[in-house]
PANU-443663 format. One record per atom (N, C-alpha, C, O): x negated, z negated, y negated; atom name; residue number from 1. Coordinates in steps of 0.05 Angstrom, whole numbers, plus 5000, padded with zeros to 4 digits. Atoms other than C-alpha are relative to their C-alpha. Layout:
{u->X, w->Z, v->Y, atomo->CA, num->NUM}
...
***
This chain:
{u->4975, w->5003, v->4987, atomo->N, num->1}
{u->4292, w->4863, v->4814, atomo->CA, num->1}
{u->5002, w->4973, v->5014, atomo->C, num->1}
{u->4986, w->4962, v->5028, atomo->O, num->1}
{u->4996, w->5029, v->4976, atomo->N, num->2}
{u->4322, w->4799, v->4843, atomo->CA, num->2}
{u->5000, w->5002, v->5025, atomo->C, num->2}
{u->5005, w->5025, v->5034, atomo->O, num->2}
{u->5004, w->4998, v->4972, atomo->N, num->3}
{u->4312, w->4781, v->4916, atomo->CA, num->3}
{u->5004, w->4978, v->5003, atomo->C, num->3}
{u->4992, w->4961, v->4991, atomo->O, num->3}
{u->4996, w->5027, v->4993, atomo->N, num->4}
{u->4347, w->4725, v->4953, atomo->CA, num->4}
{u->4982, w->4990, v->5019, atomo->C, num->4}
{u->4970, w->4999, v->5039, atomo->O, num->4}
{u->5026, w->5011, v->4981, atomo->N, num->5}
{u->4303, w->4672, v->4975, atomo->CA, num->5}
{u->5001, w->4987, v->5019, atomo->C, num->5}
{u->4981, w->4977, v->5030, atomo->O, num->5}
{u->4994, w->5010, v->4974, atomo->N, num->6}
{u->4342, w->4647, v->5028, atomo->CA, num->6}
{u->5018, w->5023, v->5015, atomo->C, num->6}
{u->5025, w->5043, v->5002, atomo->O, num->6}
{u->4982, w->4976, v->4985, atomo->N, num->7}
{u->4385, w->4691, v->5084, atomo->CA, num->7}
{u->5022, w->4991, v->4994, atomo->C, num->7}
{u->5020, w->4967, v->4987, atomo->O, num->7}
{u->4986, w->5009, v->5001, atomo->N, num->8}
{u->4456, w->4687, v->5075, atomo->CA, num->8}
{u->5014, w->4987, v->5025, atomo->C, num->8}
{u->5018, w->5005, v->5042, atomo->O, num->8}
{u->4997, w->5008, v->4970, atomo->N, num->9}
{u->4482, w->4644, v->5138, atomo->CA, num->9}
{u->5031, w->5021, v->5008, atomo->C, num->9}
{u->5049, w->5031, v->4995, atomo->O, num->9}
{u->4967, w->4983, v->4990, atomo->N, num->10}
{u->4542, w->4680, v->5173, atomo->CA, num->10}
{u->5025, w->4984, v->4990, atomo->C, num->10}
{u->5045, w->4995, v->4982, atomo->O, num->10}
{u->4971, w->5012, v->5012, atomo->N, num->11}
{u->4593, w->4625, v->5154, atomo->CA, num->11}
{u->5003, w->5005, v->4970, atomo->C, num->11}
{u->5025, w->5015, v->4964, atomo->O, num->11}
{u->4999, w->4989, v->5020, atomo->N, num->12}
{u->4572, w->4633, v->5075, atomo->CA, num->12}
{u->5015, w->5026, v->4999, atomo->C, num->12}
{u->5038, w->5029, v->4992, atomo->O, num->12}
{u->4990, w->4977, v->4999, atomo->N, num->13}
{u->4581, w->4702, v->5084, atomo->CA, num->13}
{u->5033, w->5011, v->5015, atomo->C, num->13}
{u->5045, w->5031, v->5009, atomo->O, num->13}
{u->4971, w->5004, v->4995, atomo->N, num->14}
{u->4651, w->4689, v->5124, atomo->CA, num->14}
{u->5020, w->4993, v->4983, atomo->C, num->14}
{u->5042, w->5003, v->4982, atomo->O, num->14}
{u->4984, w->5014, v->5027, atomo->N, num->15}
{u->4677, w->4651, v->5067, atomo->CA, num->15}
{u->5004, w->5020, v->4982, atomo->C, num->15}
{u->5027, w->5024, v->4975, atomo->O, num->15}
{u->5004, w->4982, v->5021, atomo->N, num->16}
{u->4658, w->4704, v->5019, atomo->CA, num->16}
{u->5028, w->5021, v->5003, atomo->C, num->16}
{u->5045, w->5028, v->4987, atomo->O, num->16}
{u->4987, w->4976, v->4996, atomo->N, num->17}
{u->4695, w->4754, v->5050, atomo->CA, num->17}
{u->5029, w->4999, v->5012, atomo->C, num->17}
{u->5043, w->5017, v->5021, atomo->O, num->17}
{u->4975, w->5006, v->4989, atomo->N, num->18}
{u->4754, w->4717, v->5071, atomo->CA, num->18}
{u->5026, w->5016, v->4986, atomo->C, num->18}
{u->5048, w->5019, v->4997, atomo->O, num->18}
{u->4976, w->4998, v->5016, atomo->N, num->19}
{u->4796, w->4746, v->5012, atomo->CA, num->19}
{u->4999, w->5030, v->5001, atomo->C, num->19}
{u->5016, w->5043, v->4988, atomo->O, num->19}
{u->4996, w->4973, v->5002, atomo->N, num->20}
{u->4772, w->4816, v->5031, atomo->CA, num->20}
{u->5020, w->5014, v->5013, atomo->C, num->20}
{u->5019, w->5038, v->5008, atomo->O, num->20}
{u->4983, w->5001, v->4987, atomo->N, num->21}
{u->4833, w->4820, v->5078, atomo->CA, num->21}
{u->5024, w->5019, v->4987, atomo->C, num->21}
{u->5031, w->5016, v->4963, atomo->O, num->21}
{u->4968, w->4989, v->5014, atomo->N, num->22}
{u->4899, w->4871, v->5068, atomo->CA, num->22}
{u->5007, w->4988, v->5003, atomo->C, num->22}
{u->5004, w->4972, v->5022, atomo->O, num->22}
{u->4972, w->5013, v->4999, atomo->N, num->23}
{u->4953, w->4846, v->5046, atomo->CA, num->23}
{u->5023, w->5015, v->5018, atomo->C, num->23}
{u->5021, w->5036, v->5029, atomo->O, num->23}
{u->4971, w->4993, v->4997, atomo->N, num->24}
{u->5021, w->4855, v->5066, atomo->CA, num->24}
{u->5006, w->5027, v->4987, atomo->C, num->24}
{u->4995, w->5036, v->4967, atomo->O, num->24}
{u->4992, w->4967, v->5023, atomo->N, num->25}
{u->5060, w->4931, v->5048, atomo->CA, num->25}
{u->5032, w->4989, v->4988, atomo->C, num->25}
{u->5050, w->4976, v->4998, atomo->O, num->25}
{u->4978, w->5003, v->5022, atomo->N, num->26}
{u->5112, w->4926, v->4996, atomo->CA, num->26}
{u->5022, w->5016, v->5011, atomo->C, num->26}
{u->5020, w->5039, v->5005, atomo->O, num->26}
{u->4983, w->4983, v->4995, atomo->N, num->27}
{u->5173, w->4952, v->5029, atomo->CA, num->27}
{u->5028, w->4992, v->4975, atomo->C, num->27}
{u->5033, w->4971, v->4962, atomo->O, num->27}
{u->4973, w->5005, v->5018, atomo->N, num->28}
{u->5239, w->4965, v->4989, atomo->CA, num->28}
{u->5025, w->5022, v->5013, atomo->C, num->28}
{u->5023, w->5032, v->5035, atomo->O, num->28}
{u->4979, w->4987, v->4993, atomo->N, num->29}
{u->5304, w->5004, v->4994, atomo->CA, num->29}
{u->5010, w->5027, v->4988, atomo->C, num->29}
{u->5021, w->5022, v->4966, atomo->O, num->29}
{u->4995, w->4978, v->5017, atomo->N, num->30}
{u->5319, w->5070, v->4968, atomo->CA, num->30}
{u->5026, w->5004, v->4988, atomo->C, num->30}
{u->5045, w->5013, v->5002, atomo->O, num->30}
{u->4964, w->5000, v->5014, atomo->N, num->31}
{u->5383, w->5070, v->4924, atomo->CA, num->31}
{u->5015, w->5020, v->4999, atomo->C, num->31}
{u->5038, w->5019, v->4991, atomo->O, num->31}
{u->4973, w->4982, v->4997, atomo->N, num->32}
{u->5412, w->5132, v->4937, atomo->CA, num->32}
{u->5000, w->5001, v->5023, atomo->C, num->32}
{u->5023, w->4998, v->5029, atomo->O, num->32}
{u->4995, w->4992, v->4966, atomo->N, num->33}
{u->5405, w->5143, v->5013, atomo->CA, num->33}
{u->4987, w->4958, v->5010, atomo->C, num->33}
{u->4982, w->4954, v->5033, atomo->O, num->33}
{u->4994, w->5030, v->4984, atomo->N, num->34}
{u->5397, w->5061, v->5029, atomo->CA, num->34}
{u->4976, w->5011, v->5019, atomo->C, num->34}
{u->4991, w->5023, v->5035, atomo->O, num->34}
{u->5022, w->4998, v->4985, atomo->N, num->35}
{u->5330, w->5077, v->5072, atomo->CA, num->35}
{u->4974, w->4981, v->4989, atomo->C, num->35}
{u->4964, w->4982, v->4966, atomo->O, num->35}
{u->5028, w->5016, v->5007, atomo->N, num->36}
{u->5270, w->5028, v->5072, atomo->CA, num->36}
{u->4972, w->5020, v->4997, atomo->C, num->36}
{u->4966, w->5034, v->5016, atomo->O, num->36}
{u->5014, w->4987, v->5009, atomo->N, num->37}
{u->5213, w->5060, v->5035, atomo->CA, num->37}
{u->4981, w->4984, v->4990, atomo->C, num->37}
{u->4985, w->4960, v->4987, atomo->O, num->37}
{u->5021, w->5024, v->5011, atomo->N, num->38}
{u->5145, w->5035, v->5006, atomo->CA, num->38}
{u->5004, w->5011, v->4973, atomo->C, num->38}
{u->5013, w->5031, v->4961, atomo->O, num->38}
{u->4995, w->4997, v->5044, atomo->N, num->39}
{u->5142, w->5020, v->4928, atomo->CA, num->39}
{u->4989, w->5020, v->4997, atomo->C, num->39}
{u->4973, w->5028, v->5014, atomo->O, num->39}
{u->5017, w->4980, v->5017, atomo->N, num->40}
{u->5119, w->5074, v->4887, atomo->CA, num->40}
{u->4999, w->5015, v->5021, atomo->C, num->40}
{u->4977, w->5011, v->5033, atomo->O, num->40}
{u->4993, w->4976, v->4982, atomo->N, num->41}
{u->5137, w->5128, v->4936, atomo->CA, num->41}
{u->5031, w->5022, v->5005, atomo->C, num->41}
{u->5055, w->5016, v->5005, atomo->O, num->41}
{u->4981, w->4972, v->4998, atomo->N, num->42}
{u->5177, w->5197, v->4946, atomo->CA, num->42}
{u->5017, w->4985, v->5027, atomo->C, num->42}
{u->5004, w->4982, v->5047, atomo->O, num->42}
{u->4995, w->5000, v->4973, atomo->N, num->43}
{u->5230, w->5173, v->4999, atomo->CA, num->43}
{u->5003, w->5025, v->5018, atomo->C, num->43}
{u->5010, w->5046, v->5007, atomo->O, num->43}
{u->5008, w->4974, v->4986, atomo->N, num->44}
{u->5220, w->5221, v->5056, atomo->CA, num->44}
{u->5016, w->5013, v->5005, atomo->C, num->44}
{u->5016, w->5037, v->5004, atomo->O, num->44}
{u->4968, w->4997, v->4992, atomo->N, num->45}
{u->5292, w->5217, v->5077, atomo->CA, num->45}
{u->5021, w->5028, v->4984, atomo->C, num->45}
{u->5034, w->5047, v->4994, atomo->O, num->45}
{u->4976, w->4987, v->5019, atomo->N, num->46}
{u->5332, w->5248, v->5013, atomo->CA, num->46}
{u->4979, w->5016, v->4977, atomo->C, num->46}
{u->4988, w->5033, v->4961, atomo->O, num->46}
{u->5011, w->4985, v->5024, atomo->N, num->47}
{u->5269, w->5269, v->4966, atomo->CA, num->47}
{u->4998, w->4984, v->4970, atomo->C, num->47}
{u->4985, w->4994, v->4952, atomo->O, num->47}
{u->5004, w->4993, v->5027, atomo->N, num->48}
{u->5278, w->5232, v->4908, atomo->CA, num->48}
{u->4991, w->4968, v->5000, atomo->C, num->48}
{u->4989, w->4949, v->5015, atomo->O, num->48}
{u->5028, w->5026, v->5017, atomo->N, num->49}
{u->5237, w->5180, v->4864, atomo->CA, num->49}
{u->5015, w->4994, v->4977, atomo->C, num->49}
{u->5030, w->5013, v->4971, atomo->O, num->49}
{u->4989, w->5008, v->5012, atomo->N, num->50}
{u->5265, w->5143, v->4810, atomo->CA, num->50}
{u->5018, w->5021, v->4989, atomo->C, num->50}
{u->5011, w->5037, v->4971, atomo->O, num->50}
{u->4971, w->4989, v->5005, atomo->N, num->51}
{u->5337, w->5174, v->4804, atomo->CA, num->51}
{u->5001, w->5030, v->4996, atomo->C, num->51}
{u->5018, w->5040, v->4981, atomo->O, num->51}
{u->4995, w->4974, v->5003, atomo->N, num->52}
{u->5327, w->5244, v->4809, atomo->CA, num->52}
{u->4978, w->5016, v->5017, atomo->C, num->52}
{u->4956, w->5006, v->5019, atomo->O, num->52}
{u->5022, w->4986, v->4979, atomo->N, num->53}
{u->5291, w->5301, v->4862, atomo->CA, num->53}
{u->4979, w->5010, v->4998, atomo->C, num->53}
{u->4975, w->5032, v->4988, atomo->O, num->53}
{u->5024, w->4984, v->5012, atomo->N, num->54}
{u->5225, w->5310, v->4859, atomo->CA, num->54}
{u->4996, w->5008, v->5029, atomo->C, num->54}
{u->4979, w->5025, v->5025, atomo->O, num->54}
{u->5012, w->4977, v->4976, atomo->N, num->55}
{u->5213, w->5341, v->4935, atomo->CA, num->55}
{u->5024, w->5009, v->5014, atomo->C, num->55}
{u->5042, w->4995, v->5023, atomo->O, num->55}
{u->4970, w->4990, v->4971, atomo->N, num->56}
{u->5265, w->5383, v->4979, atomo->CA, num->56}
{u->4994, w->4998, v->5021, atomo->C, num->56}
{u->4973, w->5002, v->5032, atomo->O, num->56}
{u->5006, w->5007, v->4966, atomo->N, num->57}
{u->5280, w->5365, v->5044, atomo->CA, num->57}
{u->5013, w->5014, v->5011, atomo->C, num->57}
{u->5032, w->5027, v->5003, atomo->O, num->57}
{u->4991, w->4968, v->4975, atomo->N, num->58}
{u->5293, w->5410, v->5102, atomo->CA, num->58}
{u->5025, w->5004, v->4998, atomo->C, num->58}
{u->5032, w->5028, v->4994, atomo->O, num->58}
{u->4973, w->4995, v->5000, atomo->N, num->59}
{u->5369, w->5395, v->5102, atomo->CA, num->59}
{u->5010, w->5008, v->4971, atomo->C, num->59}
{u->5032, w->5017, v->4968, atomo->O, num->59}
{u->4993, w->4980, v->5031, atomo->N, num->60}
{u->5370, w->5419, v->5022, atomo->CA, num->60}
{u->4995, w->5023, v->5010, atomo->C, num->60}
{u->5014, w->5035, v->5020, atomo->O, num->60}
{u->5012, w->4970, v->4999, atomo->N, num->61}
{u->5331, w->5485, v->5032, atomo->CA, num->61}
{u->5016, w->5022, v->5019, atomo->C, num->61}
{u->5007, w->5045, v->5021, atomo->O, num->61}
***
């Protein structure tokens, strides 16, 4: 097995990991009820996901 033959110094290892960082969240708009929602998500508001209901919400039921 390999084994490094020096330690890695803390700044090396700072650098490395600089890009391990979240990003930013993808917000958007939901086109039938106009509510800000994240991509690729059920809005919570009205229920529905690309143009039609996939969950009921309390004020349906």
């Amino acid at each position: 097995m390999a084994h490094p033959k020096r330690r890695t110094s803390k700044s090396k290892k700072r650098m490395r990991r600089s890009h391990h960082a979240l990003g930013e969240k993808f917000v958007s708009t939901c086109p039938h009820c106009s509510e800000t929602i994240l991509s690729h998500r059920v809005c919570p508001s009205c229920g529905y996901y690309n143009g039609r209901v996939v969950v009921k919400t309390a004020e349906e039921a």
